[in-house]
ZADRENKOL-336328 format. One line per field, with one value per residue (C-alpha): residue in three letters; x, y, z. Coordinates in Angstrom, 3 decimals. Layout:
N
kelo = ALA_... $
c1 = X_... $
c2 = Y_... $
c3 = Z_... $
END
This chain:
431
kelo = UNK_UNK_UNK_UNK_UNK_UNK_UNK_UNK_UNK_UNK_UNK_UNK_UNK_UNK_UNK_UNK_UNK_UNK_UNK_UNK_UNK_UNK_UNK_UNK_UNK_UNK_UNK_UNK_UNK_UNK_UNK_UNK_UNK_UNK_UNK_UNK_UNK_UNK_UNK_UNK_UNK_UNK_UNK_UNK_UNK_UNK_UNK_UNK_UNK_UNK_UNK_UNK_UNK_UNK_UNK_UNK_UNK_UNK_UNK_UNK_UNK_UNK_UNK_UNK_UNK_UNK_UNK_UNK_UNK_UNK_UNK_UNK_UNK_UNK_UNK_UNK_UNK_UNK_UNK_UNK_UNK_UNK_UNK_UNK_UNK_UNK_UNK_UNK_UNK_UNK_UNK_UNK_UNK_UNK_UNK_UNK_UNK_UNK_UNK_UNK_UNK_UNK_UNK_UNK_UNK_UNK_UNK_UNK_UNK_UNK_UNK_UNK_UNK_UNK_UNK_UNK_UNK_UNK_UNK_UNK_UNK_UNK_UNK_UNK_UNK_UNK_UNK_UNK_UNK_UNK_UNK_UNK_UNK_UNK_UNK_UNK_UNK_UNK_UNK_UNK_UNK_UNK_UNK_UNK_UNK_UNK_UNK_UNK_UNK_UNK_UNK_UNK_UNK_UNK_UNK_UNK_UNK_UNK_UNK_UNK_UNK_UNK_UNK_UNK_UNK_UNK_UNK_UNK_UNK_UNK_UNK_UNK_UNK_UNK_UNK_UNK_UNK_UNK_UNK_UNK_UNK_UNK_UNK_UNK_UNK_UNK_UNK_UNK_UNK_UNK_UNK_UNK_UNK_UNK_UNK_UNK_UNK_UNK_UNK_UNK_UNK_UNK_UNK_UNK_UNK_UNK_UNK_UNK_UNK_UNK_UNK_UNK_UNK_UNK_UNK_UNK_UNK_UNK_UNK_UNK_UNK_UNK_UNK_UNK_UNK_UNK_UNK_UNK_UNK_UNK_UNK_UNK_UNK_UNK_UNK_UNK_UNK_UNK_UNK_UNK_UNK_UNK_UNK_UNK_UNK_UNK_UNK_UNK_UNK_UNK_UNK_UNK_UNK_UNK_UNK_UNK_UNK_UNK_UNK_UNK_UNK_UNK_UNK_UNK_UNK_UNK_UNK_UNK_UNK_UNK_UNK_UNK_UNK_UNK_UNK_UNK_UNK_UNK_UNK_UNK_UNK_UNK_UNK_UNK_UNK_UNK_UNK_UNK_UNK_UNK_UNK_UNK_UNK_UNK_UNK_UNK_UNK_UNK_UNK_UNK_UNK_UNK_UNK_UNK_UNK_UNK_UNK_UNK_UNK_UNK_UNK_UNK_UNK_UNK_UNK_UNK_UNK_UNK_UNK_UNK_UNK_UNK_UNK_UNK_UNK_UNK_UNK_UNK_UNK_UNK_UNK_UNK_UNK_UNK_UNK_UNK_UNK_UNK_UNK_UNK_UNK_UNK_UNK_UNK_UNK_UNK_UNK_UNK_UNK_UNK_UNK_UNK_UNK_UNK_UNK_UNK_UNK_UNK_UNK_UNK_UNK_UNK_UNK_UNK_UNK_UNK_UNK_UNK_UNK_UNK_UNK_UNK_UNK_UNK_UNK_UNK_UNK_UNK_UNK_UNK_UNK_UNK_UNK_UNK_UNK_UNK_UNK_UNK_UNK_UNK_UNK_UNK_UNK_UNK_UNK_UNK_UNK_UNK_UNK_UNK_UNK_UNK_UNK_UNK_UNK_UNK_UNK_UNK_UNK_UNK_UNK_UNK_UNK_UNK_UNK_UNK_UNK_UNK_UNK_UNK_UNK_UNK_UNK_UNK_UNK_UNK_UNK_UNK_UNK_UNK_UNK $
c1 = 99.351_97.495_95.969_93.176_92.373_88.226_88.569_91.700_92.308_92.357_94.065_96.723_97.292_100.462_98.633_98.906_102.094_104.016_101.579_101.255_104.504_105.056_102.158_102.968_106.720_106.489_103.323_106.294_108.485_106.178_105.050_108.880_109.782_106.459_105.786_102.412_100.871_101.039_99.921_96.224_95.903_95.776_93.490_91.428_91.647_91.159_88.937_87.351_88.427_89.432_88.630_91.469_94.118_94.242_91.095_90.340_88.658_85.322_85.457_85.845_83.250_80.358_81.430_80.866_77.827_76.682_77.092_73.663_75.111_74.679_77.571_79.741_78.877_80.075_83.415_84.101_83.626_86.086_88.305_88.452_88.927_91.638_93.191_93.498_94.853_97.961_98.525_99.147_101.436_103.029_103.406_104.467_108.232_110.254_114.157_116.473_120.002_122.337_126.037_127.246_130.370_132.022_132.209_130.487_126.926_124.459_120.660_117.769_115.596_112.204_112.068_108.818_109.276_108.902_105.920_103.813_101.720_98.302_96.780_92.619_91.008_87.741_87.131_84.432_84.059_84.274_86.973_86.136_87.855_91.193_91.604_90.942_93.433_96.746_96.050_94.978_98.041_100.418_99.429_99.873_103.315_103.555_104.331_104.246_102.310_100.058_99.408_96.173_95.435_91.570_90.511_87.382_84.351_82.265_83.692_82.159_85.637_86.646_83.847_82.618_82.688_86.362_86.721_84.981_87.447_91.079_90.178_89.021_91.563_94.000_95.215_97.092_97.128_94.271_94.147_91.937_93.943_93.828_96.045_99.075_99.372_98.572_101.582_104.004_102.750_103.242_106.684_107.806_106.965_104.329_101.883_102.619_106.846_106.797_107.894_106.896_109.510_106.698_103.721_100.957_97.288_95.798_94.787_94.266_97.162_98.749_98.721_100.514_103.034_103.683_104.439_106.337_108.284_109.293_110.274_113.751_113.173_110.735_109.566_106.331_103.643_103.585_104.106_100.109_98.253_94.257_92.920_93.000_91.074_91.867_89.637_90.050_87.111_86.190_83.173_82.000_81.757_78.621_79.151_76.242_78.867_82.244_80.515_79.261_83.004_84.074_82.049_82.361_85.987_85.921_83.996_86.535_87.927_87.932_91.420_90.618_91.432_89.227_90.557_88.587_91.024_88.808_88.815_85.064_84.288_80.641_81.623_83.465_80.364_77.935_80.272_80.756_76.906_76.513_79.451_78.081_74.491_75.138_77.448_74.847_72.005_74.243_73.776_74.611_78.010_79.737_82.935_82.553_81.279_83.425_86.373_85.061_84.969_88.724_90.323_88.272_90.027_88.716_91.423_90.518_93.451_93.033_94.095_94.571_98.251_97.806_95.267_97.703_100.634_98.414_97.653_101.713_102.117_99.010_100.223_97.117_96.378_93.225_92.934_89.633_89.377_86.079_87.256_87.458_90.394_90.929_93.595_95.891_94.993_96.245_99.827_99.995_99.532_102.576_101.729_99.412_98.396_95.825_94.157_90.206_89.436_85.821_82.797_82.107_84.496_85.315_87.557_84.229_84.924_88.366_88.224_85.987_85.653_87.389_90.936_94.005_94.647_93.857_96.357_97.722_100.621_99.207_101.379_102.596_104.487_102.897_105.590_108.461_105.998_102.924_100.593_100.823_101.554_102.860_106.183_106.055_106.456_108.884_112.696_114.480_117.448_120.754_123.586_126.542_129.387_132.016_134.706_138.526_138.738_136.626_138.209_140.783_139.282_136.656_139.860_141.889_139.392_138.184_141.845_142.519_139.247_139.776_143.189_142.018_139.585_142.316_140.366_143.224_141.750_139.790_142.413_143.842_141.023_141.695_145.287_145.336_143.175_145.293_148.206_146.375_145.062_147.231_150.505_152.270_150.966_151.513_148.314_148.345_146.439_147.380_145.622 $
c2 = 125.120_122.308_118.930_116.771_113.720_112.956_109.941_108.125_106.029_102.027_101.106_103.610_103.523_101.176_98.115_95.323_96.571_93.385_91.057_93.520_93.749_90.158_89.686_92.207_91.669_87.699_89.475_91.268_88.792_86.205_88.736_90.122_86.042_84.919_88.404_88.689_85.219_85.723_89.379_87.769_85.339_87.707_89.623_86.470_85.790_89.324_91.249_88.240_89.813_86.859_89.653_91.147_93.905_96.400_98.237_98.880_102.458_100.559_99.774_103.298_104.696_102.084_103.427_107.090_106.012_104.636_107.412_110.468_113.934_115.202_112.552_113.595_117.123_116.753_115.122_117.469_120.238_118.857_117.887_121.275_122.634_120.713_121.309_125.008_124.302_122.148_124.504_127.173_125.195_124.502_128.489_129.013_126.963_127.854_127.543_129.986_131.148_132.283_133.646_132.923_135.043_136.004_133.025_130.814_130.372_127.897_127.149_124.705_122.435_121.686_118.209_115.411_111.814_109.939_107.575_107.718_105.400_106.281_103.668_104.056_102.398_100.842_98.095_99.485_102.834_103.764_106.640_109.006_112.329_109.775_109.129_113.158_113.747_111.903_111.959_115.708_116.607_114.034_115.823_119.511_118.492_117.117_113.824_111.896_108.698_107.803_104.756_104.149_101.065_100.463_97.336_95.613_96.871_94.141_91.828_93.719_95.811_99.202_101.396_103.558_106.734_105.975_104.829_107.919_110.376_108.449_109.053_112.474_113.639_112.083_108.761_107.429_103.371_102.142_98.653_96.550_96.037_96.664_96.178_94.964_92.923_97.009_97.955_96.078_96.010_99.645_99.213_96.443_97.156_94.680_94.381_97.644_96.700_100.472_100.649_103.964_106.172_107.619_105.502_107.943_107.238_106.364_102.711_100.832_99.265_96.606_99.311_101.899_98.615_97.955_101.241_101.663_98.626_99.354_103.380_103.716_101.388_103.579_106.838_107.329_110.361_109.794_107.199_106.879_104.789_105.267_108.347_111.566_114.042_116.229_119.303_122.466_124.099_126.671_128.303_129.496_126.449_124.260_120.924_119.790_120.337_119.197_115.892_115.506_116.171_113.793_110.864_112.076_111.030_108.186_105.797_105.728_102.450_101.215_102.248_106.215_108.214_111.191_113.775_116.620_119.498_121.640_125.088_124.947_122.108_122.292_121.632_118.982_117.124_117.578_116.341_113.106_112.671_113.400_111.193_107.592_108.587_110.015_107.303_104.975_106.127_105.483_102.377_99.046_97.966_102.278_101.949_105.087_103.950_101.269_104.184_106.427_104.035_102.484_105.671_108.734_110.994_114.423_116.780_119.496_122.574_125.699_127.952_128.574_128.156_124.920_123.919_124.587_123.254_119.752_119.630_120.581_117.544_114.997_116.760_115.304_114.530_116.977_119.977_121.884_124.751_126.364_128.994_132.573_134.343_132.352_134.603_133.875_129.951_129.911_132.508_129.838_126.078_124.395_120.616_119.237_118.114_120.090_122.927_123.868_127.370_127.866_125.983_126.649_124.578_120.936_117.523_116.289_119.417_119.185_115.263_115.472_118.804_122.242_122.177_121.226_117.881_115.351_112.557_113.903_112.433_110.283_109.333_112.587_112.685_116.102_117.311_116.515_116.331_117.855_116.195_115.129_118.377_118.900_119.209_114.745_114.781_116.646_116.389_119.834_119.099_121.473_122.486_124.972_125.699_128.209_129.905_129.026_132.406_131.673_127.901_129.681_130.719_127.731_125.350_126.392_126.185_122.829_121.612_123.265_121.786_118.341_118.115_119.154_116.540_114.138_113.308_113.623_112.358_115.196_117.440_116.303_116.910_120.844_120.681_119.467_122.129_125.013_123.763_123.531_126.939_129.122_126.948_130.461_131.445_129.834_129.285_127.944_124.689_122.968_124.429 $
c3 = 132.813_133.678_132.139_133.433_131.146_131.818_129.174_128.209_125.509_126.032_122.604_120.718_116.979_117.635_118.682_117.106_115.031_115.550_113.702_110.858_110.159_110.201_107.525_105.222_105.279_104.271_101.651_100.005_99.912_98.065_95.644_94.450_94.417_92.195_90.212_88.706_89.063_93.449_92.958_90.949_94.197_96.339_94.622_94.190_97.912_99.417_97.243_94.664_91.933_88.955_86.252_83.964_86.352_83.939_83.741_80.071_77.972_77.354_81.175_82.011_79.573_80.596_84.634_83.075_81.613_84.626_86.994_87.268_85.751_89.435_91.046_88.224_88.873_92.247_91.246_88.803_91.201_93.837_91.232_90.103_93.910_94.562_91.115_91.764_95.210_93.851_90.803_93.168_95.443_92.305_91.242_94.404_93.977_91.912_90.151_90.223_89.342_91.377_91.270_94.994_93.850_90.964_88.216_90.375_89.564_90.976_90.857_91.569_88.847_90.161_88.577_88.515_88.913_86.098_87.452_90.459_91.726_93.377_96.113_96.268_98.891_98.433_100.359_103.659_101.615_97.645_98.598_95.518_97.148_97.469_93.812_93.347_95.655_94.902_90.972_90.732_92.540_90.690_87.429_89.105_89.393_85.522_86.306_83.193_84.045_86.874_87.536_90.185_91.932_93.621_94.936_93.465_95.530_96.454_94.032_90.465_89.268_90.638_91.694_89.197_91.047_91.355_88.571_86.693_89.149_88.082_84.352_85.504_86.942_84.450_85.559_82.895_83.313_86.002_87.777_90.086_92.960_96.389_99.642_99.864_96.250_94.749_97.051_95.894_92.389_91.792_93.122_91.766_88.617_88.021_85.417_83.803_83.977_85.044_88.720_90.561_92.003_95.010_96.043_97.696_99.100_102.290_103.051_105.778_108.334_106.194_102.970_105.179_106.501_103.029_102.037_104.935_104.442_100.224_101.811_100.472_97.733_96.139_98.207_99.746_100.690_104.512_107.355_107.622_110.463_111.403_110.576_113.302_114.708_117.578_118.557_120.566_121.719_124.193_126.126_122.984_120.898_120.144_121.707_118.924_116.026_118.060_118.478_115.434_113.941_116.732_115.375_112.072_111.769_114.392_111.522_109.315_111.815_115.135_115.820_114.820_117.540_118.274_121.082_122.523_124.111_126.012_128.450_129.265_131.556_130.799_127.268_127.561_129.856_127.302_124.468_126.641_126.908_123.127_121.114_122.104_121.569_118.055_117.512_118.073_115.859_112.985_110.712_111.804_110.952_111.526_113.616_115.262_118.880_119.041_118.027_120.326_123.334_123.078_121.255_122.260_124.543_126.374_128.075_130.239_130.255_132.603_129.575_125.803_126.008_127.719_124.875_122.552_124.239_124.491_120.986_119.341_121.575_119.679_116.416_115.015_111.524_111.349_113.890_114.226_116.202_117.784_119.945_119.829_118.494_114.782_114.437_117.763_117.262_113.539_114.672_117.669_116.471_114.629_115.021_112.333_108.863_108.486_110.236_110.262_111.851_113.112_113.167_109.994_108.516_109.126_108.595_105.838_104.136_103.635_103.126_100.263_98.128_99.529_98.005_99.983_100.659_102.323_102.344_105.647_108.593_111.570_114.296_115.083_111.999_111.978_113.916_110.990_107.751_106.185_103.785_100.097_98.445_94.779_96.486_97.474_93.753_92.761_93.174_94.236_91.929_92.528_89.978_89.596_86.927_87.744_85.658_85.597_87.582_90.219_90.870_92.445_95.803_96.308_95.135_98.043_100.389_99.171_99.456_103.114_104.764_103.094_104.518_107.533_107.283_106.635_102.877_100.666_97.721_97.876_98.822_95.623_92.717_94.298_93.690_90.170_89.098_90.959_88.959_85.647_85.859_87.836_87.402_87.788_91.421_94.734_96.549_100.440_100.095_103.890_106.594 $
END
């Protein structure tokens, strides 16, 4: 198998790590030190919001009011789509029972957090399909309280559309924040004095730092950085529509990598002619040239194999696939957040309206992780009870291995039950 790289990447989605870190961590610091008064300066600063945090019902109904029947058509239809997605991931776990041998019996509780916190962005774009997304899929799992952060967009409150789509899809306390003040006010416990036990969402680099930084603390969706798209394409694909998915996912920022894997050499010419001249009718102000030219890559394999091997290795946040054989490319491909099979489908799709997520792993934390899922917010909880009987067996054991172990504490707790229960027998409890 071979590789030949005909455009390279000039900036990765590391750079500039250092800096961010520094600013968000001393961000964090200042906001657990000074609570809620620090948290309304930065929203001052940032986002020009002075207006109340908590986004009130008469603020929600005039955003309703405000919206055509068509946009909330449109909501309600992806809400819907990605409803049914998470209730089946949700039918599809399950607890169970099980006696492991006789008189011991054991099982698993599927358990919600209490409170999750939902991160909007809003600030370039009004991210609608991200506030269906993390709050649709919070309430699949019957978590009891959601509470959603969006920044003020363009300095007049929360954006209605989002706005309309957290009370839609059932967000249960709403407030006008954004970056990392909404960060570290949904884990700290600010505002609402409910602190989240799993902040999810996508933001931009100092959002995912912060969320990064609080991971332990409170637990998070994914390790996100700029958004991803890597696609495979053969002979048989039209270099029209790879470009177009190309750029499409390149504007989200100028760090967005965008990676073409091709077999056809043909192909992968007329994609590099196309990208920068479809980037540049866009409007003013689009990132996705300036994406393209310091984070667009083309790679040119001799085989399927070797596209496949090249992409397991991206593990890209969104994989498309035009090439023949959906079948063998689906079996084959085990490195990515999400997968798109055939032209007829793409990243858009999937972003906005079709039904499984899209709060996805970047970094190639596709090779560990998959995407927010009902699963992110639930806790797989294990138990077990045993009779007197069946303390006899696993208590011997426990005692043999822990003094093998040299724990004889543990050793111990074995031993006093053997000699409360079955005072009358002698049972080998040294190795």
């Amino acid at each position: 198998m071979s590789e030949r790289y005909l455009k390279t990447a000039t900036r990765t989605p590391t750079s500039g790590e250092e800096e961010t870190q520094r600013a968000v961590a001393g961000m964090l610091r200042e906001i657990e030190a000074g609570g809620e008064p620090v948290v309304r300066s930065y929203a001052e600063r940032f986002d020009k919001w002075t207006g109340d945090l908590l986004v009130t019902e008469a603020e929600i109904a005039a955003a309703e009011q405000a919206l055509p029947a068509a946009i909330k058509a449109d909501i309600g239809f992806s809400h819907e789509q990605v409803r049914r997605f998470a209730q089946a991931q949700r039918d599809s776990m399950t607890e169970f029972s099980l006696e492991l041998s006789p008189g011991l019996f054991t099982g698993q509780r599927l358990v919600p957090v209490d409170v999750a916190g939902c991160y909007v962005p809003g600030g370039r774009y009004a991210h609608i399909a991200s506030a269906i997304m993390s709050v649709t899929t919070a309430k699949a799992a019957g978590v009891p309280r959601v509470i959603a952060c969006s920044p003020s967009y363009r300095g007049n409150g929360i954006h209605p559309a989002i706005l309309y789509a957290l009370k839609l899809c059932g967000a249960d306390t709403i407030l006008t924040l954004g970056g990392v003040q909404a960060v570290a006010t949904l884990a700290f416990g600010l505002v609402t004095g409910a602190p989240a036990d799993i902040i999810v969402g996508p933001g931009n680099r100092y959002v995912a730092e912060a969320k990064r930084l609080l991971f332990g603390r409170v637990g998070i969706d994914v390790l996100a950085g700029p958004t991803e798209i890597l696609v495979i394409a053969d002979e048989t694909a039209d270099a029209e529509l790879v470009a177009a998915d190309l750029v499409g996912q390149a504007e989200h920022g100028v760090d967005s990598p965008a990676i073409l894997v091709t077999t056809s050499p043909a192909l992968a010419e007329r994609v590099l002619d196309l990208v920068p001249r479809m980037a540049a009718r866009l409007p003013p102000g689009n990132a996705a040239g300036d994406a393209w030219r310091d984070c667009g890559e083309v790679v040119l394999v001799d085989s399927r194999e070797a596209a496949a091997a090249a992409s397991d290795r991206y593990a890209p946040e969104h994989l498309e696939v035009h090439a023949a054989g959906l079948d063998w490319w689906l079996a084959r491909l085990r490195n990515y957040g999400s997968l798109f099979l055939g032209e007829e489908t793409t990243v858009a799709f999937g972003d906005k309206a079709s039904g499984p997520n899209h709060i996805l792993p970047t970094k190639k934390a596709a090779r560990y992780s998959g995407g927010l899922s009902v699963g992110k917010f639930l806790k797989v909880l294990t138990w077990q009870r045993m009779s007197r009987d069946a303390t006899r067996d696993i208590a011997a054991v426990t005692a043999r291995i822990s003094r093998m172990e040299g724990m004889e504490a543990h050793a111990r707790t074995a031993d006093d039950r053997l000699r409360k229960y079955f005072s009358d027998e002698t049972l080998q409890t040294t190795p």
